[in-house]
C-alpha positions in Angstrom: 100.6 86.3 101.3 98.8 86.6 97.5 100.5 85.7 94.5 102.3 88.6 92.7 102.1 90.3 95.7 105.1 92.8 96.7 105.3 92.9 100.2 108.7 93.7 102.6 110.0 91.4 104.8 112.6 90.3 107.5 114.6 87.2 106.5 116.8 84.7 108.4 119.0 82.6 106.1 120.3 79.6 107.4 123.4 80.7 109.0 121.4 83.2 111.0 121.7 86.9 108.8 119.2 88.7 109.2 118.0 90.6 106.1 115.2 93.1 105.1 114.3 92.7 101.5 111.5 94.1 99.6 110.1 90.8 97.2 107.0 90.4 94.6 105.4 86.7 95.7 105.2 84.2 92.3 105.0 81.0 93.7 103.7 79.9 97.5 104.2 76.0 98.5 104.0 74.2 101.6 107.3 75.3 103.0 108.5 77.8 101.0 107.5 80.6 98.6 109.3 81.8 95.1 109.7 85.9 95.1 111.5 88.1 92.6 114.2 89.5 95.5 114.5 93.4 94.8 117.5 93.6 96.9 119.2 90.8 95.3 117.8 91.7 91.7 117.2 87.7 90.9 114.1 85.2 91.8 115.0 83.9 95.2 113.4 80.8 97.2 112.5 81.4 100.5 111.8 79.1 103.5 108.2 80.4 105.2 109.7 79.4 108.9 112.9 81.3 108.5 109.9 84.7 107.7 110.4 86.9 111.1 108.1 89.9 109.3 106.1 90.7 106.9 104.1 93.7 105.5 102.1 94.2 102.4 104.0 97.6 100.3 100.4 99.6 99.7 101.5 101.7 96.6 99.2 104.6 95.7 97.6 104.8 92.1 100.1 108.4 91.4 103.4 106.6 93.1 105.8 105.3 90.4 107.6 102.6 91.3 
């Protein structure tokens, strides 16, 4: 995971839903990472160990986004 990266992921919030968001990385720490949360529409703060996938979003240089 880069900084201002957007990448897709499968979450697990602490009372165990499961959730597939599509994020842009601002801010990585020791145990957790900042992301503005596209399904959520606000920055969101994320706990790396509760991570079950992620995948970089490859856009292509025509693709509007």
């Amino acid at each position: 995971m880069n900084r201002n990266q957007l990448v897709t992921m499968m979450y697990m919030s602490k009372t165990g839903e499961i959730t597939k968001r599509q994020v842009k990385i601002l801010d990585i720490k020791d145990e957790s990472f900042k992301a503005y949360c596209y399904v959520k529409r606000a920055q969101r703060t994320f706990k790396i160990e509760q991570v079950l996938a992620i995948v970089p979003v490859i856009r292509r240089e025509n693709e509007i986004i």
